[in-house]
N, C-alpha and C positions, 0 to 999 in steps of 0.2 A: 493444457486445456483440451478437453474434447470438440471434437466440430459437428456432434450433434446441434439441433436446434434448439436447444433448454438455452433460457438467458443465462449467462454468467452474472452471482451476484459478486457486485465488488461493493467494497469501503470504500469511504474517505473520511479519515478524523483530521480538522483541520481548522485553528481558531481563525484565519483570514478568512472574510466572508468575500471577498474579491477573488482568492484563490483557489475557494470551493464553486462560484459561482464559474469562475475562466475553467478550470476540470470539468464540471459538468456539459459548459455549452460544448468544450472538445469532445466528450463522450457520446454529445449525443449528433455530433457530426460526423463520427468514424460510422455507424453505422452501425455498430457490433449489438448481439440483441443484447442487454444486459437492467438487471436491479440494481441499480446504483442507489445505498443510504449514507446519506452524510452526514457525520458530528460536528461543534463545534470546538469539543474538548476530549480529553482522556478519558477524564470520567463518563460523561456519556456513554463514550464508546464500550468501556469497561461495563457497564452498570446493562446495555442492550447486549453485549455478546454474553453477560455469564444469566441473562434472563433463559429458564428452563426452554420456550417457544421459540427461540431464536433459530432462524435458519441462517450459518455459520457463513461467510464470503468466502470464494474463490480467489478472491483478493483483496487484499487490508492494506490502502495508501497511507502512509502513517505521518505526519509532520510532529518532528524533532518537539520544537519552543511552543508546546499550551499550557495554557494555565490549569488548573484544579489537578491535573495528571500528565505530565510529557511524555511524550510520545516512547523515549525511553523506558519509562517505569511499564507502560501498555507495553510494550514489545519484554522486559523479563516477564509480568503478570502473563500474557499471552504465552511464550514459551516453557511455563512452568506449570503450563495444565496441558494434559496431554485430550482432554476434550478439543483442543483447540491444534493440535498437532498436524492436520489438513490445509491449514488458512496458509499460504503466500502471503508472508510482507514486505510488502517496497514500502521501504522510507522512502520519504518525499519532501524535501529538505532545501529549503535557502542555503543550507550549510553546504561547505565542502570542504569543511576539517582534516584534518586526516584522524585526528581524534573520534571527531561523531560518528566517521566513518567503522574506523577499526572498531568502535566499542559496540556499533550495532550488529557487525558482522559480528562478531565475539557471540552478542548474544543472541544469534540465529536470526536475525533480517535475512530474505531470500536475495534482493538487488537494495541499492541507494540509486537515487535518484536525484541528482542536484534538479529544484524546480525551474523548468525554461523559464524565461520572461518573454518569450514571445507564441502566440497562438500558433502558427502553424508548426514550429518545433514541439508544443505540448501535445497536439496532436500525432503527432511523427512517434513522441517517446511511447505517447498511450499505446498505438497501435502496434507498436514492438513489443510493449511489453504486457499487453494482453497477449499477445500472440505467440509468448514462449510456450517453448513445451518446459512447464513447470518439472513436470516429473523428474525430467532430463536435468533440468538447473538445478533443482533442488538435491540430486542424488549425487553430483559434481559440483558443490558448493568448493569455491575456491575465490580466493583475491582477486585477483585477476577478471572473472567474469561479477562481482559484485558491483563494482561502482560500473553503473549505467551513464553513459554519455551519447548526446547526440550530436 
């Protein structure tokens, strides 16, 4: 991410409304300038990123288990348009399969992110992992630095 002063827009598609509300109040505790828009589905998500006007995130938190579209199907749709070839995505996931895991790295997820259950660790994760140098994670994409732990 650049450390000019442009907000970073990030995502969050994510059917728990407890979980989108706990991400936001963290985002907007760390400080970081950002547009934060949040879905509460796939489709949604799907339906505003392939809108012509869309200005595209710097990062796309993506939760596994929604309805109308999982977060799966949004992460191959997303990888298989090369419009969309810039976005970083973290899964953002109750899971920690090793299944969900391998199948997102397969299909190009930037990190996994098992979701903390407690507020200042969500905090700790946000702020690590806005604060990758994307370029650098994304060009040494390997097992090892994907699953995110705090």
């Amino acid at each position: 991410m650049s450390k000019d002063q442009s907000p970073l827009n990030i995502m969050l598609a994510d059917d728990d409304e407890d979980d989108r509300n706990f991400f936001n109040d963290a985002m907007k505790e760390l400080k970081i300038k950002n547009n934060l828009t949040v879905f509460k589905d796939g489709k949604d998500l799907m339906d505003y990123l392939n809108a012509p006007e869309t200005v595209l995130p710097h990062i796309l938190f993506l939760d596994l288990n929604m309805p109308c579209k999982t977060g799966n199907e949004c992460l191959k749709e997303i990888r298989s348009n090369s419009k969309f070839k810039d976005i970083s995505i973290a899964i953002y996931s109750t899971s920690s399969s090793e299944k969900d895991i391998e199948d997102t790295f397969i299909d190009g997820a930037n990190i996994y992110i098992k979701k903390p259950n407690d507020f200042s660790k969500l905090k700790k994760v946000l702020q690590e992992v806005v604060n990758l140098n994307w370029q650098f994670h994304t060009s040494g994409l390997n097992k090892d630095t994907f699953f995110f732990s705090i």
